[in-house]
N, C-alpha and C positions, 0 to 999 in steps of 0.2 A: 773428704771425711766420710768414714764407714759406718755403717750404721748395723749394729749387730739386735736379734731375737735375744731375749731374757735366758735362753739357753746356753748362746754363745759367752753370755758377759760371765755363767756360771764356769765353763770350760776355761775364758781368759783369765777371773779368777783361780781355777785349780792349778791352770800350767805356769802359771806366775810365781804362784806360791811354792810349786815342785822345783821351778827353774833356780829360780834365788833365793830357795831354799831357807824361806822365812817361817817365822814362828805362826798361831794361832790366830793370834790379833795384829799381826804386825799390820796387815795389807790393811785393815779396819783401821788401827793408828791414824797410817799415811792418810786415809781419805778424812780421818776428823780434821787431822792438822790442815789437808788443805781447805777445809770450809772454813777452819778458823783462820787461816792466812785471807782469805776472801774478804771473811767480817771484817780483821782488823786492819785490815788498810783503808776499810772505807768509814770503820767508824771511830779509829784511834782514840781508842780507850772512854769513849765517851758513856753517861752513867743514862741511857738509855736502856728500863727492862726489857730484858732477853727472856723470851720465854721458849723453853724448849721441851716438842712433846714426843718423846719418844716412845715408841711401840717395844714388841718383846722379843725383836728378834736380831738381823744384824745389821738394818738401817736404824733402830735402835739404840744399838752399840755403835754407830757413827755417831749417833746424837751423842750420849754417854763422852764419847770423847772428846767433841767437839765442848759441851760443856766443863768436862774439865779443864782446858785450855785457856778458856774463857772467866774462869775464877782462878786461874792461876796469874791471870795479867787485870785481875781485879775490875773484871766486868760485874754488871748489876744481875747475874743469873737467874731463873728459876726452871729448877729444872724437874718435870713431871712424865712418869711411867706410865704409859695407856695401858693398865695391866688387866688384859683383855681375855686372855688364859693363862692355864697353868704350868703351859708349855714354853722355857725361852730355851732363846740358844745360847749355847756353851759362851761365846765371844760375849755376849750381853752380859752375861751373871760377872764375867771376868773385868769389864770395863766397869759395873755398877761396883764391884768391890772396889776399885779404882778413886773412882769420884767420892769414896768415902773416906779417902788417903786427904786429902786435899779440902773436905770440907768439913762444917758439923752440920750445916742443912744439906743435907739428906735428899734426894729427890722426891717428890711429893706423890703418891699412888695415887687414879684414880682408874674405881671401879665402880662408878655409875653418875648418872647426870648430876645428883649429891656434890662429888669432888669436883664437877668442873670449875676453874676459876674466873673470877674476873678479867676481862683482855681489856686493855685502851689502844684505842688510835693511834698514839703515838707510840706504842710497845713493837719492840720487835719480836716474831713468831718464827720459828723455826720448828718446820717440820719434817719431824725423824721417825714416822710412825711405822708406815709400812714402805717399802721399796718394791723393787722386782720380783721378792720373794711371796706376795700377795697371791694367795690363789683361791681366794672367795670371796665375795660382796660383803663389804662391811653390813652388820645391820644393829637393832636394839642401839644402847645407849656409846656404843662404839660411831655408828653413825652419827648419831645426835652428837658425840664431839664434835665432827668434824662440819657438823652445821654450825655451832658453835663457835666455830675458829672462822667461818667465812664470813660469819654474819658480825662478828668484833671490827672491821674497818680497820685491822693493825697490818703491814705491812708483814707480808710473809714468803720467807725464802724455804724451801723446799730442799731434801736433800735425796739426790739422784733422781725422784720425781713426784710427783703429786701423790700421795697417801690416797688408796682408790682406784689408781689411774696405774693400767697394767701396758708394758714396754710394748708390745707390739699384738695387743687384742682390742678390741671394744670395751667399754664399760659395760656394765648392767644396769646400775643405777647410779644416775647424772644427780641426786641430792647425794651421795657416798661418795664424792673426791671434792679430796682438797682446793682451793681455786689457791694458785700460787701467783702472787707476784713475780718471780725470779724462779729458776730451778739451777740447779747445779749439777748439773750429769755427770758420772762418775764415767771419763776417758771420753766416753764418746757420746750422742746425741741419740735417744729412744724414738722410735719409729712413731710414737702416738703425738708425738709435739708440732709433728705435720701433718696429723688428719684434721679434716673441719669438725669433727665432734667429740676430738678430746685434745687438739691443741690448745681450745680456749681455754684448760686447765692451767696454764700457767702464760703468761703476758711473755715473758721473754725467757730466754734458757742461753746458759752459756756450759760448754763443755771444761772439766776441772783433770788436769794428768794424775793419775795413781801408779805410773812407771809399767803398767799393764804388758808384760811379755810382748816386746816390738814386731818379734818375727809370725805371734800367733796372728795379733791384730793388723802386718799389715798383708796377712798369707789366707785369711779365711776368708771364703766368699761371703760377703754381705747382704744381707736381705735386702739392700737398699744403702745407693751412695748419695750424700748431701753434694750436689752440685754448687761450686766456689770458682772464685775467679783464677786461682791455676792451673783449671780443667783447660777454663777458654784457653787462656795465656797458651797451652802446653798445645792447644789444637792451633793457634792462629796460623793461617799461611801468609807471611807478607810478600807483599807485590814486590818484579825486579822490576829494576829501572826502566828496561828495556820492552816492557810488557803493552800488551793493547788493549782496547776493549774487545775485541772477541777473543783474550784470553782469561775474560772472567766469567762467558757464558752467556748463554741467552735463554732470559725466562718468559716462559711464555704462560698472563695469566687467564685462564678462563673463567667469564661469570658474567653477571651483571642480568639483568632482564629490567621491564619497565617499573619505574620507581623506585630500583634499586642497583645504582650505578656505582652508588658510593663505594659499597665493599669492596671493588675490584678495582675502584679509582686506587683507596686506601690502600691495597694489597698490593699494585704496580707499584706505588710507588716507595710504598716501603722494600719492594725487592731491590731498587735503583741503590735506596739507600744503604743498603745491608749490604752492598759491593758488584750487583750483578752487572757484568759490562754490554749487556742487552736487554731492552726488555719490550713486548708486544703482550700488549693486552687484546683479547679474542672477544668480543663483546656483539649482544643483538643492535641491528640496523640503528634503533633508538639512540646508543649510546658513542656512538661512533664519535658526534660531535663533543660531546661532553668528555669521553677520554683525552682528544686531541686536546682541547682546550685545557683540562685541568693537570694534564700531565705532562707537557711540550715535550720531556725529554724521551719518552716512550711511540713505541709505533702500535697501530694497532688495524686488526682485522674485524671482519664483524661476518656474522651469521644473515642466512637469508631472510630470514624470519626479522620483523619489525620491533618486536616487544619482545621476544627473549629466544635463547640459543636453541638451534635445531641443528647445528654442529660444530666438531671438535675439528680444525686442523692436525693431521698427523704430518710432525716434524722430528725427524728424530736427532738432530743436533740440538732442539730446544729440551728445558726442564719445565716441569709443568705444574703449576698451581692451580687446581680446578675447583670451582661450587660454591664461590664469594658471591651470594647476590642470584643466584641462577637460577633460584624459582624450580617447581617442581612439574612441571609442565610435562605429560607423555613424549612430547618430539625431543625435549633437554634428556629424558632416561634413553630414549633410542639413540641418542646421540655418544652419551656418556660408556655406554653397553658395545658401541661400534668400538670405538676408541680402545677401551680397555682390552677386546679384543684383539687387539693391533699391536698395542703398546707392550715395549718387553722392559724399558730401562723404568726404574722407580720415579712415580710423581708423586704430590702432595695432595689429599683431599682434604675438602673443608666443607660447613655448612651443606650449603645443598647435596654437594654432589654425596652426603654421606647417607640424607637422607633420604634421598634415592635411592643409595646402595640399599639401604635398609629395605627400601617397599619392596627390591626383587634379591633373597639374601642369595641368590645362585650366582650374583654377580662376585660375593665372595672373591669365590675363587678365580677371578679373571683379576684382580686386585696384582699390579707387580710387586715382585719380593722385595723390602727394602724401601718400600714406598713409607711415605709418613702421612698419618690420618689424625687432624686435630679439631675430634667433636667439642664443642660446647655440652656440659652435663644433658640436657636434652636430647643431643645429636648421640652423647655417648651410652646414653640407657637404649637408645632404637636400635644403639648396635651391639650390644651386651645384653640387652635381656634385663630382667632389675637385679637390684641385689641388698642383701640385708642388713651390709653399714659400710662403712669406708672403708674395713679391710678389705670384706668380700668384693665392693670394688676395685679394688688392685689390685688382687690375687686375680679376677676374671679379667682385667686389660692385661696384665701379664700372660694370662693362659692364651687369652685374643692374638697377642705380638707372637709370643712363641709358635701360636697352630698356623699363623697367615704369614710369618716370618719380616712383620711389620712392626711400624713403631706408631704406639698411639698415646695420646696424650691425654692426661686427667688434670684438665687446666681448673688452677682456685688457687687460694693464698700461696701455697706452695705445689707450682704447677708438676705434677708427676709424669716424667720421660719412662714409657715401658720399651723396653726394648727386646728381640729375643734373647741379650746376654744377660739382662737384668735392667734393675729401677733406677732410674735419676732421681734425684728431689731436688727444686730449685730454691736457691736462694734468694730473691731476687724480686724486688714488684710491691704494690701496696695497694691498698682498697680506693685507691682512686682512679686505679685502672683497670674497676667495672662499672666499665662505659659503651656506648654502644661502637662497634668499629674497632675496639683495641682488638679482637681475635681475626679480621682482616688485615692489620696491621701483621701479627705473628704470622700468620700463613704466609703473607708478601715475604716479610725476612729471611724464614726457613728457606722458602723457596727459593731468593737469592742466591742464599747459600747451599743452597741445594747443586744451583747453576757455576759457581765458585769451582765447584772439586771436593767442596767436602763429603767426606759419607755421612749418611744421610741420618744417622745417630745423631753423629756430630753436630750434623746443621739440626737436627732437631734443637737436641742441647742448648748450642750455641746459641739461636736462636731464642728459643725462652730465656735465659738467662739472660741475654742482651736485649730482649724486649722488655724483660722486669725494670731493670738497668736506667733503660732510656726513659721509663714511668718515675723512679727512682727521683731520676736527676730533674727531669720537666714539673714535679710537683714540687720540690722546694721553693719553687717561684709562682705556684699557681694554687697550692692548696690541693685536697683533695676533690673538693666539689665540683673546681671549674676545669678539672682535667681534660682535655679530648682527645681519640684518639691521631690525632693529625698532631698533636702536641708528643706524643709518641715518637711518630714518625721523623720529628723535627730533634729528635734527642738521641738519635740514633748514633749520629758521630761523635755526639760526646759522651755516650757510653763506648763505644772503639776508646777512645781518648784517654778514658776512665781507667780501662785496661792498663794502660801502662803508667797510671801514677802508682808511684812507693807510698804505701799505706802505714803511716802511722802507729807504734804498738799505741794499745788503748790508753797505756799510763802516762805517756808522753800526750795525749790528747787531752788527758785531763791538767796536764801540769800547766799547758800551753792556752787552756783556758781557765783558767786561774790567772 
């Protein structure tokens, strides 16, 4: 699923419109009917007030229709115009004569804190204020509505996206957006519903079809693709029959120093589990026993050095997951600097070895093309520089992937794949799996699959997605709290598994639970 700039969704409306050659309001129409097709299957015909507040422009005019719809099947309406200027658009004025065909209440104007109404808890709220065509910060008693609607406790569905809340910029000001229960995106999914500072705008969102010209939406480049389980599906390589274990690779993981064995325990062995048909963990003299013992199916090398690594074996049949655990120690950067040097095929950094990279940035450029780098927010501001919200972080890890021709990763609720062809967004994962170890877990996988044959997009990709996946499935039995990453590790196969179950549509889920 693509994910388009408030620019593009204007263009896939205008070539929609030219293409099949519909009227004025038609395309507005389609999107009320489908929000009302939404409401009424879930609330069939029940006398629950509906209060609907729409603005002056042509999420407005969605609302406008949607309420009509809704007093034509004899729902409990009310419906009010946030009439905020003097300026609507043409579709609005044409829909509000509309709604006056079909009713004698009238929609209710309000033009100051005066006309706002009473909300209850139990009311439903729909908001039609502003959409994508928003291009200044709500303020005066326009704001104060929309504090007003958060602060009511009534359940609220949102229409295309949070009144506030701009497709693919920052806010300005976090009192001026709506907080949505539900949002309903018109075709496709807005880029803000997966940052951490304006997804919490709406709880959940589901994409709603408006027949949006096929060829534009599936021909234009996306600012950003929602990664789903057909991606995986379309990359999986299944094993033949006939295959061995040295025809799934051999990863080789490097890290661990004194006190910190775990991460590179974690990592080996989630590479085992992610399909890698080798795997040797490189670890200081200390840990040599402790790999051997907690990983039996793994081999492993260890460094001269007693308490942590003072060097990289160069193998070049191996894939390489480096700086789980590995301490920052001068002999670990002389080590890591040798290495990099040497190395031409793409490896994986993580933790340490990044922030390393970070203390000497000349090292940069010794970084191979292709390689995948997955900071923790910490790890990823020492390599970016700061930046001033969560767009300007992804526009600069994207600028980062494209100048080093790497792929880096912006792990959090919806972990972001930069790549130099463009953005991933994952689907995939829950807040119980931030824990200590899950991002040694991800690095192990990747690199698995790194070792596999996949390119190294891909296993990036794949990898997150299937680490979300495996958090996914292990907390429905464990709760968020008591999650751990080794519980990760252990759900790995039954997100593979997962892949190939037939899923469900949603309305046969509901029928089936009933």
């Amino acid at each position: 699923m693509n994910i388009f700039s408030a620019e593009q969704f204007y263009q896939a409306d205008a070539i929609t419109i030219q293409k099949q050659e519909l009227g004025p309001t038609d395309l507005m129409e389609r999107a009320g009917i489908q929000v009302f097709n939404w409401l009424h299957s879930r609330m069939h015909g029940a006398q629950v007030p509906v209060r609907i507040f729409c603005g002056i422009g042509n999420n407005g005019g969605d609302g406008l229709v949607l309420a009509r719809h809704l007093i034509q099947h004899g729902y409990n309406v009310h419906t009010y115009v946030v009439n905020c200027s003097d300026k609507r658009s043409k579709n609005f004025l044409i829909n509000y004569d509309r709604i006056k065909q079909v009713t004698k209440k009238w929609p209710t104007l309000i033009t100051s804190e005066d006309g706002f109404p009473e909300i209850h808890k139990d009311d439903v709220v729909v908001d039609a204020i502003f959409g994508i065509g928003l291009n200044r910060c709500m303020d005066g008693w326009v704001k104060a509505m929309v504090q007003h609607l958060n602060a009511a406790g009534a359940f609220i569905l949102a229409i295309d996206l949070p009144s506030g809340l701009y497709a693919n910029a920052p806010i300005e000001d976090p009192e001026a957006v709506v907080k949505a229960n539900h949002t309903l995106s018109f075709q496709l999914p807005k880029l803000s519903f997966f940052m951490p500072s304006t997804g919490i705008y709406t709880n959940t969102w589901e994409a709603i079809d408006l027949g949006l010209d096929p060829e534009f939406v599936m021909t234009q480049p996306p600012i950003a693709t929602l990664l789903h389980k057909q991606h995986i599906l379309s990359w999986y390589q299944p094993r033949e029959k006939y295959s061995y274990k040295g025809t799934f690779g051999h990863s080789m993981l490097v890290g661990g120093s004194l006190g910190k064995m775990g991460a590179v325990v974690l990592a080996t062995r989630a590479a085992l589990r992610a399909g890698s048909g080798l795997a040797t963990a490189h670890v200081p003299k200390c840990g040599l026993g402790v790999l051997q013992t907690t990983v039996p199916e793994a081999m492993a090398s260890c460094s001269e050095e007693e308490s942590f690594l003072n060097s990289i074996p160069l193998e070049p049949t191996h894939t390489y997951g480096i700086g789980m655990g590995m301490g920052m120690e001068d002999g670990s950067l002389a080590a890591l600097d040798q290495f990099l040097e040497a190395q031409e095929a793409p490896v994986l950094l993580d933790a340490d070895a990044l922030n390393l990279l970070a203390s000497k940035k000349e090292l940069y450029a010794k970084i191979p093309q292709q390689s995948v780098l997955t900071p923790h927010p910490g790890e990823l501001k020492r390599l970016l520089g700061d930046w001033t919200d969560d767009f300007d972080k992804l526009q600069k890890a994207q600028a980062f992937a494209v100048e080093l021709q790497v792929v880096i990763l912006i792990k959090g609720a919806h972990t972001c794949i930069c790549t130099p062809q463009g953005t991933l967004i994952n689907s995939t994962g829950n807040p119980g799996m931030a824990t200590a170890g899950s991002g040694d877990v991800l690095a192990g996988m990747i690199t698995g699959l790194m070792a596999q044959g996949y390119p190294t997009w891909q296993a990036a990709a794949m990898g997150v997605y299937l680490h979300g996946s495996s958090g996914d499935i292990a907390v429905q039995h464990l709760g968020y709290q008591a999650l751990l990453a080794s519980d990760i590790t252990e759900n790995i196969g039954n997100a593979f598994i997962k892949l190939f179950e037939v899923e469900q549509p949603p309305q046969q889920q509901e029928e089936e639970a009933q």
